[in-house]
C-alpha atoms as one frame of an Amber mdcrd trajectory, in Angstrom:
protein
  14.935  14.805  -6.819  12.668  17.845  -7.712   8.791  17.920  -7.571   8.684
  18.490 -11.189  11.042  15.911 -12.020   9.337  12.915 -10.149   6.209  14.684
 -11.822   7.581  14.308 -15.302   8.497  10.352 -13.935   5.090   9.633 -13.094
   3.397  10.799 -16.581   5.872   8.673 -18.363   5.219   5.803 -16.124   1.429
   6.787 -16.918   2.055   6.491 -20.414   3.563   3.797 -20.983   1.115   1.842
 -18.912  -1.857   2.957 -21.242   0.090   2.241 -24.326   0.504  -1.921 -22.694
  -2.943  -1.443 -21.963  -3.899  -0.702 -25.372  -2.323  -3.406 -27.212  -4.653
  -6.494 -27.233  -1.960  -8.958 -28.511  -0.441  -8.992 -24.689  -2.039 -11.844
 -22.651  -2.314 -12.254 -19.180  -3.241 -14.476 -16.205  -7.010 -12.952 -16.033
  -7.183 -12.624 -12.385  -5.450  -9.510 -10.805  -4.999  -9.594  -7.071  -3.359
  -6.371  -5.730  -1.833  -4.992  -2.550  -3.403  -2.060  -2.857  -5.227   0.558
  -2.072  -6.295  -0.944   1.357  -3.676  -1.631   4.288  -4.781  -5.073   4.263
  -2.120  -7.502   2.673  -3.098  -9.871   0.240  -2.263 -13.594   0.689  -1.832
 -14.407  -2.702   1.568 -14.143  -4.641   1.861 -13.009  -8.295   2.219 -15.614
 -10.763   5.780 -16.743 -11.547   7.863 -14.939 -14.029   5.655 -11.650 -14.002
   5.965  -7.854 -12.858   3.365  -6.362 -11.100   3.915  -2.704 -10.305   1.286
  -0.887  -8.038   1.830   2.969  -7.461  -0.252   5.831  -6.658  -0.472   9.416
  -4.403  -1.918  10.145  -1.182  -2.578  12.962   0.979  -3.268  12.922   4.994
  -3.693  15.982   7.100  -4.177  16.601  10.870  -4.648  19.311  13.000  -4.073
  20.114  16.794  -3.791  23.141  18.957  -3.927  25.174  15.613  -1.026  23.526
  14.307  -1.732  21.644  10.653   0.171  18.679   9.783  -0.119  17.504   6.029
   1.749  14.880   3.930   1.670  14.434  -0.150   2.686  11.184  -0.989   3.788
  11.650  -4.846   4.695   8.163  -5.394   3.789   5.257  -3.280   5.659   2.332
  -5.810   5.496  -1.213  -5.147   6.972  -3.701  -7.678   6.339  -7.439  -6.640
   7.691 -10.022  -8.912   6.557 -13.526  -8.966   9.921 -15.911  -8.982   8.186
 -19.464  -7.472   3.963 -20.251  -7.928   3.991 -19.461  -4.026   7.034 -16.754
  -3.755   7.332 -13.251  -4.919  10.315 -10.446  -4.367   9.166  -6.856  -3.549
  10.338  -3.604  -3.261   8.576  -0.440  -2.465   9.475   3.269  -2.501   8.070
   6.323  -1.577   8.440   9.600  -2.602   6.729  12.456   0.237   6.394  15.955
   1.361   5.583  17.375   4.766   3.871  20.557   5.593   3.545  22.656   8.879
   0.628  25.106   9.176   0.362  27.330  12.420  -2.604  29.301  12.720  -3.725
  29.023   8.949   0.112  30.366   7.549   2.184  27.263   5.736   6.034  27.302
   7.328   8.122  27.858   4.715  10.244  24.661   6.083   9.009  21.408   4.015
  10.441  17.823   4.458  10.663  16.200   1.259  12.297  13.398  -0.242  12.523
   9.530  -0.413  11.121   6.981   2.401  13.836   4.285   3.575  13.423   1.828
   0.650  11.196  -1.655   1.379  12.519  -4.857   0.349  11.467  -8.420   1.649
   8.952 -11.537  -0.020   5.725 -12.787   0.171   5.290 -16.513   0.874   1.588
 -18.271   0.327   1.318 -21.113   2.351  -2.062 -22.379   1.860  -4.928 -22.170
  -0.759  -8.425 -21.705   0.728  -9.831 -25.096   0.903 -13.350 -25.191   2.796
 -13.551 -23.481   6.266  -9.506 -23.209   5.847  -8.169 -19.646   4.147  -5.996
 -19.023   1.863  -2.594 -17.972   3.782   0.703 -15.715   3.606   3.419 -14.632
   5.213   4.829 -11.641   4.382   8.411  -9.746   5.491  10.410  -6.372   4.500
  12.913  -4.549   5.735  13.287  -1.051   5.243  16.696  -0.002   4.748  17.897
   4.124   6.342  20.999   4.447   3.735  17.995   4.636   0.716  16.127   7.348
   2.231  16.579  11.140   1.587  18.015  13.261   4.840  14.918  14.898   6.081
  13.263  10.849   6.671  15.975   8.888   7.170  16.285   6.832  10.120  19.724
   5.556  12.199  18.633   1.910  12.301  16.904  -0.911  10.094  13.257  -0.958
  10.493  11.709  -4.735   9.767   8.050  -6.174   9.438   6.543  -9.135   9.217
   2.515 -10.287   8.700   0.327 -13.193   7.791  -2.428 -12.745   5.595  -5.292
 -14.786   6.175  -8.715 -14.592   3.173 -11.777 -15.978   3.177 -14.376 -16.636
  -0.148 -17.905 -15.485   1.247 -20.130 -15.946  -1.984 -18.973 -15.350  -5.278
 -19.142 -11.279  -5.320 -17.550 -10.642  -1.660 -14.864 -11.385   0.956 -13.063
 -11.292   3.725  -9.382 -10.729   4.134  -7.359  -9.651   7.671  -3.643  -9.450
   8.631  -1.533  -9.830  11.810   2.044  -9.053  12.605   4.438  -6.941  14.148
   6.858  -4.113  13.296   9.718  -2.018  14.592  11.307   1.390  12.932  11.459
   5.023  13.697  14.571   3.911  15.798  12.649   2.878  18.619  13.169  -1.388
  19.776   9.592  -1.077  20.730   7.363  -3.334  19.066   3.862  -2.182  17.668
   1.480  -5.229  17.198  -0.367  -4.476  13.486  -3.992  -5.872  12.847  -6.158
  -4.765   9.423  -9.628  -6.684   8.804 -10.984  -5.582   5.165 -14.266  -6.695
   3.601 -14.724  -6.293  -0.327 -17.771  -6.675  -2.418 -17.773  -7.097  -6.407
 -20.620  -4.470  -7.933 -19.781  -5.671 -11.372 -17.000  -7.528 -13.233 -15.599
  -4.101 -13.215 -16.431  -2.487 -10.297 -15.443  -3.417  -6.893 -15.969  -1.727
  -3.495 -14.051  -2.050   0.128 -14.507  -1.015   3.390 -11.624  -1.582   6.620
 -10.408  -1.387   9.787  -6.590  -1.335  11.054  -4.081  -0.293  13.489  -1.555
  -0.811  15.686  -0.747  -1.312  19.586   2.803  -0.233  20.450   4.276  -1.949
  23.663   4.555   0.932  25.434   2.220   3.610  24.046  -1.343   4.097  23.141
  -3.201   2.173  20.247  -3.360   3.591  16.683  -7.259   2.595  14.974  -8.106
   3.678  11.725 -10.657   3.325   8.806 -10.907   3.887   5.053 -13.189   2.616
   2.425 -12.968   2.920  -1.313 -13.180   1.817  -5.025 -11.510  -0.277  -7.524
 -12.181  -0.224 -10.990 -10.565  -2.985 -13.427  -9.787  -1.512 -16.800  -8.773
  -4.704 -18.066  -7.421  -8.034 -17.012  -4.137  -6.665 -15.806  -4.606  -3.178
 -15.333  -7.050  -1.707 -12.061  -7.618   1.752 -10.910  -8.120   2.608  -7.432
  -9.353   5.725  -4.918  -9.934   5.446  -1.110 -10.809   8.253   1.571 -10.539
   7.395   5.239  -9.713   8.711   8.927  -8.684   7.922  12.335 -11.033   6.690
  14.940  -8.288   7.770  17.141  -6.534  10.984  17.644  -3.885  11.046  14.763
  -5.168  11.387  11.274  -8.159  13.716  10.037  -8.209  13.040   6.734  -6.323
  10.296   4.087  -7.074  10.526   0.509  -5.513   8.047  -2.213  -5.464   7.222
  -5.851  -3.563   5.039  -7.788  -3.233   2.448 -10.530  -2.229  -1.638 -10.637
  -0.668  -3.471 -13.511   0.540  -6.167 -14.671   3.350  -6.364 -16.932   2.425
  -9.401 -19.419   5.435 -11.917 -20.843
């Protein structure tokens, strides 16, 4: 698929979330609790019998020995579907370009094209109850034959986290995951860890800052950090934007905006 035509995608998706948004007679469970834009994993599941589709762009560049690496995201979809009151079904897709820079001239060689596609559940075990948090478990697998030629792998990569959060007052919290995963057709395991801490400005406005990475078996760790902003346009329908780096070699810059809703009955 062309540029243009995931472009063209994107407004209509666009559109016909503002038109939902616009029409007051839909009702929805009031609380919205998303899985983006951090890299921290929320615990909770959506509530049974509804669509929740979270999407967005991103853009990360880094630079080495005067060769630029950049990467567009166009569309970073995740649609999560609530089928028990502690079990949802998700699957995730992403659309991205690559770029090569030497010396300040763009290659005229770009990867582009389709990520393998995610698929796997979220399970939430536990509500928070006193010094106990709420808890998840979450899996995916991410399956080569979906992905375009230029990122597709020769074996199945697979993940797995739990999601732990904690209430600190009533305008902030604190949410971190642990897990594993395996992919880029390597069997070595890389040991994932994000801790996230949100704060509540207004009913609207929310803020976040985080930490997260990785520690392969058999190369060095991965440590990053982003903060951002979430702002909820209504009850089922948030906008997001988040800028972050490495703290490691690996990533200079990560940019990302995108947009949450729910899809009421």
């Amino acid at each position: 698929m062309k540029p243009t035509k995931l472009s063209i995608l994107l407004f209509l998706l666009c559109a016909t979330l503002q038109t939902f948004a616009q029409d007051d007679t839909y009702q929805v469970d009031p609380e919205l609790i998303t899985d983006r834009p951090d890299a921290t994993e929320s615990p909770s599941t959506v509530p049974v019998g509804l669509l929740q589709i979270e999407t967005g762009a991103f853009y990360t560049s880094f630079e080495k020995d005067n060769i630029k690496q950049e990467v567009l995201g166009y569309n970073t979809t995740l649609l999560r579907y609530g089928v028990l009151d502690n079990l949802e079904l998700r699957l995730g897709w992403n659309f991205e370009e690559g770029r090569t820079s030497i010396g300040g001239t763009r290659l005229d060689d770009v990867q582009s094209g389709f990520s393998p596609l995610l698929a796997g559940m979220k399970v939430n075990i536990t509500q928070e109850d006193g010094l106990l948090p709420t808890i998840g478990l979450i899996g995916h697998v991410f399956l080569p034959l979906s992905a375009s030629s230029d990122y597709r792998p020769e074996t199945t990569g697979v993940d797995f986290r739990l999601s732990f959060d904690h209430t600190l007052s009533e305008t902030s919290s604190i949410a971190y995951n642990i897990g594993a995963e395996w992919g880029n057709d390597s069997s070595e395991a890389a040991y994932i860890y994000t801790l996230a801490y949100g704060y509540g400005i207004t009913d609207k406005f929310g803020v976040y800052a985080e930490v997260y990475g990785d520690f392969p078996e058999d190369s060095k760790a991965n440590h990053f950090w982003d903060a951002g902003l979430t702002y909820l346009v209504q009850n089922n329908l948030q906008l997001d934007a988040t800028v972050g780096t490495s703290i490691t070699e690996g990533q200079d810059l990560l940019l990302s905006v995108g947009a949450s809703y729910r899809i009421p009955k």
